[in-house]
N, C-alpha and C positions, 0 to 999 in steps of 0.2 A: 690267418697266419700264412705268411708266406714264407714256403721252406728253400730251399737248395742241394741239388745235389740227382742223382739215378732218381727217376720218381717212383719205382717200387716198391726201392732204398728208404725213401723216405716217407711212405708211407704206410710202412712195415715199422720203422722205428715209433713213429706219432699213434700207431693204433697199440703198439706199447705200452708207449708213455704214458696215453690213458686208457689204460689197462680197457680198449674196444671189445664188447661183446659181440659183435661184428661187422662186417667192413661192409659197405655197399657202392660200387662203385657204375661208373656209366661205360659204354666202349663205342666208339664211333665204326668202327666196323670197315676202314676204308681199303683195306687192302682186298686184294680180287681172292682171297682164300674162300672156303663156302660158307654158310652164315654161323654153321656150328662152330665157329674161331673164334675165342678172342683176340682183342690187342694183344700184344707185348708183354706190354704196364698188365693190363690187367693177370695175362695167363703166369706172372713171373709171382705176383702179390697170389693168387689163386696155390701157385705151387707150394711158397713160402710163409705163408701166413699160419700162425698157431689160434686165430680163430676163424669161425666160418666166414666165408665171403659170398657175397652178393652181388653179380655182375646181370646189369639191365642193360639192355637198347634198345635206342630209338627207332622205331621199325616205321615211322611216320618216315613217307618219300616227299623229298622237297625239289621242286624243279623252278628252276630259275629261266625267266624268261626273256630271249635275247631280243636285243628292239632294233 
């Protein structure tokens, strides 16, 4: 399903909808804050949400190699 709209927004409404026993979500971690931050998305759905939530990352480092 693809939704529309704030993506917090909408997936505060959809774990609603079906009544989620909890949320689990991923956070890419790009911004230069320290690693105890989440995203946005994630700390916004974290604040708001009326069940527990579950935020993972990917802590694997991936290095791209220039030719």
């Amino acid at each position: 399903e693809v939704l529309l709209g704030a993506p917090h927004e909408e997936i505060l409404k959809f774990a609603e909808r079906e009544q989620a026993d909890v949320i689990v979500m991923g956070t890419h971690g790009r911004s230069g804050v320290p690693r105890f931050f989440v995203g946005s998305v994630a700390e916004a759905v974290l604040r708001q949400s009326h069940c527990p939530v579950i935020v993972a990352k990917d802590t694997r480092r991936t290095h791209v190699a220039s030719a």
